[in-house]
N, C-alpha and C positions, 0 to 999 in steps of 0.2 A: 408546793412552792412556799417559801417560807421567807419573813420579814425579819428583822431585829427583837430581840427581847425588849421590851421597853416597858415603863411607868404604866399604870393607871390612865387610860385616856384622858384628855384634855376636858371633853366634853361631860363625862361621868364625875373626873373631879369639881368642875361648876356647878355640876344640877347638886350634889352633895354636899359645898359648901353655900350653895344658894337657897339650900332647904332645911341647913341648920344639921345636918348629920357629920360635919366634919368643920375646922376652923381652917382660914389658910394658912394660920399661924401654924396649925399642928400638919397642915401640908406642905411646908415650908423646912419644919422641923423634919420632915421625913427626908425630905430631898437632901438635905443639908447632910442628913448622915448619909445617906448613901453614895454624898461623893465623897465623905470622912475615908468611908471605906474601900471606896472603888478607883478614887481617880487619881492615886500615886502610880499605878499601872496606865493608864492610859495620856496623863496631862492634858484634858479637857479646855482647862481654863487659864485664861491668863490674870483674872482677879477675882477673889470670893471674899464675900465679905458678909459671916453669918449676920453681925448686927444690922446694918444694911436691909440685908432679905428679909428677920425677920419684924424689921420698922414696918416694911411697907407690906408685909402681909398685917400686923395688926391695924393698918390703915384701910385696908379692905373691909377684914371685918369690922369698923366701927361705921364703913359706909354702908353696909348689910346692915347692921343690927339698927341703921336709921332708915332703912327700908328700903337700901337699895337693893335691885335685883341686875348680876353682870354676867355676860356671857362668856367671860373668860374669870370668873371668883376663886382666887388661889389657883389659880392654874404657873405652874414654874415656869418659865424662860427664858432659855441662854440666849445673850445677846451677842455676837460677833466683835472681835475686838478692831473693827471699825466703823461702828455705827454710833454714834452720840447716845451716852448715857449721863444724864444729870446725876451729879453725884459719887461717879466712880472713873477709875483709871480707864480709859478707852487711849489704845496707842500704837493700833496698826500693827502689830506687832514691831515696831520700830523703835530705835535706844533715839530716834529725834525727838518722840516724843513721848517718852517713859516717865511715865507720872502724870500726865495731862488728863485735868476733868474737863470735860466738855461744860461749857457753863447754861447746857439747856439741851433738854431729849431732842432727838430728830421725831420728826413727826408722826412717825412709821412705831416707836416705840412710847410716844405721848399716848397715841392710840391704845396700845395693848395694854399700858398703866389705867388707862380711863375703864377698858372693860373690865378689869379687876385682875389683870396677871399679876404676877410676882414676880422681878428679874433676881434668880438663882445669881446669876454671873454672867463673865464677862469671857465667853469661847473665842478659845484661839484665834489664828487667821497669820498666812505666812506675810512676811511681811509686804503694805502696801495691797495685800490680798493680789500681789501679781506671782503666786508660783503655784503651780498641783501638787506640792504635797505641803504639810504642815510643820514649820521646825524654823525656826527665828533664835540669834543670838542671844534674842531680848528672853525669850519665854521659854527657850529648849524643844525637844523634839517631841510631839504631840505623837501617838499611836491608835490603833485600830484595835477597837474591842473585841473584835471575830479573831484578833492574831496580833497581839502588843511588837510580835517583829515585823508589821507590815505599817504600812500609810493608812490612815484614813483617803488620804488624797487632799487637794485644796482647791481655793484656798480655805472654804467654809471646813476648814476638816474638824476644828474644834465643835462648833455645831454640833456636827453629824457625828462625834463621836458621843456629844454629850449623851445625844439621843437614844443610838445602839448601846451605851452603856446604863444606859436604864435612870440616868440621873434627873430629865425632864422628861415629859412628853410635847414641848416644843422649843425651836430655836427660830431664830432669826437670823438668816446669813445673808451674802450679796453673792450676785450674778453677773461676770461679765461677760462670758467665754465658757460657763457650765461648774463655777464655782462652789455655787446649791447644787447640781445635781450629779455632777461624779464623786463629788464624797456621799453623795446618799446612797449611790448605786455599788460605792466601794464598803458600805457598811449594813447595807440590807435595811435601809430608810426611805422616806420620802423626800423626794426636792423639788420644789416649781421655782420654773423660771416663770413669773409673769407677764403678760403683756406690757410691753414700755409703757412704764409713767400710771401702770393702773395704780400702783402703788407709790405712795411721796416717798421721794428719797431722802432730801435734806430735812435740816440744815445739818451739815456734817466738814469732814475732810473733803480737800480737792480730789478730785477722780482724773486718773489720766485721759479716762475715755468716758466721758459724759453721757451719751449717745447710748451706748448698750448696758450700760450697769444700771440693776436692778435689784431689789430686797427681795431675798426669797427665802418665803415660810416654809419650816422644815419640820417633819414629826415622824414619827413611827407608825401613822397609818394616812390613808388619803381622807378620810373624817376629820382628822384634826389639823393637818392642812387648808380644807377647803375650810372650817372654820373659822382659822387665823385670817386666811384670804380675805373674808367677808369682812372682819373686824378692819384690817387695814385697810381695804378698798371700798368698802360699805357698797357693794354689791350683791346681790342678794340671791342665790341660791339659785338652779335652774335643775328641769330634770333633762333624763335624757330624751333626745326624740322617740318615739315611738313609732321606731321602724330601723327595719338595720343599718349602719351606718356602712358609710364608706371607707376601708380603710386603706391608706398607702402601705406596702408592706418595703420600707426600706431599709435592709439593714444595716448597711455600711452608710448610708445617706446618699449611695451612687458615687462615694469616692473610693480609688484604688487604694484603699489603707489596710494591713494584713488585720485578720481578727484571731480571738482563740476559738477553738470549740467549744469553748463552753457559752461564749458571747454569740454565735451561730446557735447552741441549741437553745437558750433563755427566749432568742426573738421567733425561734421555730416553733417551739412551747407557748408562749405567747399565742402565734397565730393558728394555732391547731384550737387552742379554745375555744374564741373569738367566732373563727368556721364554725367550728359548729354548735355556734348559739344563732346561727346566722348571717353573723355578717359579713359584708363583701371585700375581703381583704384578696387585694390583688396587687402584685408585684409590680412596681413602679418607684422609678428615682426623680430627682430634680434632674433638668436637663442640665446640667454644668456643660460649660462650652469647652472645647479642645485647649490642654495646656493650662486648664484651670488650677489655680496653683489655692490651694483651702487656708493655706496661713499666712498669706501676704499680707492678711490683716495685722498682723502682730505687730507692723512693722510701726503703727498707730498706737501702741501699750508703750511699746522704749521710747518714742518719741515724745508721748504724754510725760512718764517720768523722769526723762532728761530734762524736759521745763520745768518741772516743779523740784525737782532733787539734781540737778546736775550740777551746780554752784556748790551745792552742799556737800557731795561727791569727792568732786574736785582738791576739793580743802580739807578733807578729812574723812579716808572711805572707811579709817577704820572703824565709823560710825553703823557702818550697812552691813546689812546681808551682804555676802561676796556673790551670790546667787545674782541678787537684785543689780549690785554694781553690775554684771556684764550686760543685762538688760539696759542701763542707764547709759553703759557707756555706747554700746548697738544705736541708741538712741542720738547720743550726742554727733554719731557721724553721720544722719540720714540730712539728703539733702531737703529741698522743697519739693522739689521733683518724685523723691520716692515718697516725700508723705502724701502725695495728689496720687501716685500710683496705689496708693495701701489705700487712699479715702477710695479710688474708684472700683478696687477689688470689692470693698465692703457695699458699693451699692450695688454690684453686680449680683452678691449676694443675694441682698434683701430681693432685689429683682424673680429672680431665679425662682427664689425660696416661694416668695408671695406666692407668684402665678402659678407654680405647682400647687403647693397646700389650698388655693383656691379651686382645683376637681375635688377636694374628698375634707369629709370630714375631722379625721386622722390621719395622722405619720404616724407608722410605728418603725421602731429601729432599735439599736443598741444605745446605751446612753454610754457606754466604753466599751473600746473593743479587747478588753481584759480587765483580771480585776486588779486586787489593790496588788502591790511590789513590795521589797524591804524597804524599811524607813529611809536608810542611807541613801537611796538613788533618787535623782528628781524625776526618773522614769525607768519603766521596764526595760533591762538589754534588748530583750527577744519578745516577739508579740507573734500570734499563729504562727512559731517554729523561724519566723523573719528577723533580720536585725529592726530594730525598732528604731523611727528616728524622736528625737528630742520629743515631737509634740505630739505621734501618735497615738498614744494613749488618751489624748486629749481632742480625737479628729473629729467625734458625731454631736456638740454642744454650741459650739460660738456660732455657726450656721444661724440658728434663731435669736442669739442677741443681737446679731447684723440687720437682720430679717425684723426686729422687734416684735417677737409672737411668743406664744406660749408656748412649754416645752414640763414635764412633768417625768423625773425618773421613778421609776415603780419597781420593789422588789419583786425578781421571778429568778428564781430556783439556784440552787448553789451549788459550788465544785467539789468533788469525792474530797477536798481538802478543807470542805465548808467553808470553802469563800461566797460572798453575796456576788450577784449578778443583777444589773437592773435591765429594765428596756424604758426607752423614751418613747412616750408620743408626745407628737408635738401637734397646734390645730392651729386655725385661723388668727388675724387680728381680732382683738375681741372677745376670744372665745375661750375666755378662761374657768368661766363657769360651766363650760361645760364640756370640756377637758377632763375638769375635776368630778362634774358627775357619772362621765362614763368611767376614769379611773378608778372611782367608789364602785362602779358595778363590776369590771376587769379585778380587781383586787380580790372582792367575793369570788367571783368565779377561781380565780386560782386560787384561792382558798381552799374550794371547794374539789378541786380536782387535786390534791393534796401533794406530795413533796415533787418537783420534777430533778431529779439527780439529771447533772451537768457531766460533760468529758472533761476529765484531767485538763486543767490549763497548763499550756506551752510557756507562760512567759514567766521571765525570771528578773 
């Protein structure tokens, strides 16, 4: 099974620039050419700004050479182009606000500045970060480094592409619906969705849905994930128990949604490990009750940006995404009525979800039930040999933003077309620490049991 190509760990380039064998100026300088070179083929970013990156790499090292010591020193990271960055264009990918500095970091990326990162840039994100895949009027269409004719996915796809393409070893994206972690799983990355609120969100942009978005650290391995994790949430490491865990083996999540084979063999591969290291993975779903409808919630996303964009809309759509209008306008026609129906599917969720994930240690599952598509479609036609509907592709993730738990995509094994495949688990409130350290251990292990070739994916 096999991950993304990527950087120089996060963690190796701090002990290096912390020991004086490397400057982050000159790690800086590196990263900088390698998107010279790499990122006309993919479009990573929606603002780079060498002098910029390499001001605030020589501000690190002059807090080194006065004796600090940082656990993230010259370490790169793409920021998401909707998270507050002092000093640089941040604009949702939206022509509403093309050109806007935020006039102070959100606090999520105050943090990563304090520990000694370096923000590279400013990654993609489709506009308002409400689509799955990556491609805004404002910034053009964003690609997948495993296949420049496919998606990353969204809306973190800039992120996760920076990542797969070797230009950081960490991003910073958001999570509302599986936004960090289907673009990790569509580029052979890592993506946590964290526990609600471990991580501060603001001060930022309004969010249509308050409630389930979330910052989620992204990198090309679960080391430099859980890393980041610790820095933002100042949580502190845990190992694993000592003793076998409990795993749920689900891999549709227990809903009726078609998968490809190659998304069946990644969680089947998965669990043949797992087994036999010991642990108790036994096939189990959430109980979803009769008629359960998995996207009702959506009906809360067009409703959110009908309030904040629908005036604006109105008066001038040639301003938007055409994508985004149909969402605004879905939005502008829901009564009160359907948005108390969409609030109460979402707590049925969290319901559901909780009290299942509370027998076992783990969910394991698909983090999509195919991989990435051509750029041109907001989704696959066909998904396991099935017509595929609109959000398909997108059915095993908003589950846990509903739920507010952790959820973590993991590279395992890729398609005779070397597409990546991921598997989700997902654990408790709370239990993000050590999610991440059984991930760190599942990661070695399929490492160790080396490439699992996938079936030819169905979807087109």
């Amino acid at each position: 099974m096999s991950g993304a190509a990527v950087t120089t760990p996060a963690a190796a380039i701090a002990e290096a620039v912390n020991a004086g064998r490397s400057s982050a100026r000159d790690v800086a300088r590196a990263a900088l050419n390698r998107v010279a070179h790499g990122n006309r083929a993919v479009n990573a970013f929606a603002h780079l700004d060498a002098d910029l990156t390499l001001a605030e790499a020589d501000g690190v090292d002059a807090r080194l050479a006065a004796g600090a010591r940082l656990p993230l020193a010259g370490v790169p990271v793409v920021i998401k182009d909707n998270i507050w960055v002092a000093g640089r264009p941040v604009t949702q990918g939206s022509r509403l606000f093309a050109g806007f500095r935020p006039p102070q970091d959100a606090e999520a990326v105050a943090r990563l500045r304090a520990a000694g990162a370096v923000v590279l840039g400013i990654g993609t994100c489709s506009e308002f970060a409400c689509k799955g895949v990556t491609n805004t009027p404002l910034h053009g269409i964003t690609r997948n480094p495993c296949d420049p004719a496919l998606t990353p996915g969204g809306s973190s796809g800039g992120p996760a592409a920076a990542i797969a393409a070797g230009f950081a070893p960490l991003a910073l994206g958001t999570d509302s619906g599986g936004s960090g972690r289907r673009p990790a799983a569509h580029t052979g990355t890592v993506g946590l969705k964290p526990t609600q609120d471990a991580i501060p969100y603001g001060p930022g942009y309004a969010e249509p849905c308050w409630n389930i978005s979330v910052l989620a650290p992204m990198a090309g391995c679960v080391a430099d994930v859980a890393l980041m994790y610790q820095v933002l949430s100042g949580a502190p490491p845990v190992p694993v128990p000592d003793r076998p865990l409990r795993i749920a083996l689900a891999p549709s999540m227990g809903l009726s949604v078609p998968m490809d084979d190659a998304a069946h063999d990644a969680v089947a591969a998965a669990a043949r490990i797992l087994r036999s290291d010991g642990h108790h993975v036994v096939e189990a779903s959430p109980g979803w009750p009769a008629g359960f409808d998995q996207s009702a919630p959506m009906a809360l996303q067009w409703a959110g940006l009908a309030a904040l964009y629908g005036e604006r809309w109105q008066a001038d759509p040639g301003l938007f995404d055409p994508d985004l209008g149909v969402q605004i306008e879905k939005g502008l026609t829901l009564s009160g009525v359907d948005v108390a129906r969409a609030l109460d599917a979402a707590a049925l969720i969290r319901t559901c979800l909780r009290g299942f994930v509370a027998g076992y240690d783990l969910i394991l599952g698909a983090t999509t039930p195919c991989p990435a598509w051509p750029v041109g479609q907001l989704g696959p036609d066909r998904i396991g040999g099935a017509p595929a509907g609109p959000r398909d592709h997108a059915a095993f993730t908003a589950q846990y933003n509903h739920a507010g738990l952790p959820a973590l995509s993991l590279p395992c094994g890729r398609t005779a077309a070397g597409l990546p495949m991921g598997i989700q688990l997902g654990a408790g409130p709370g239990c993000d620490a050590l999610l991440l350290a059984a991930a760190a251990r599942f990661e070695r292990r399929f490492a160790e049991a080396g490439p699992t070739p996938l079936r030819q994916t169905s979807s087109k």
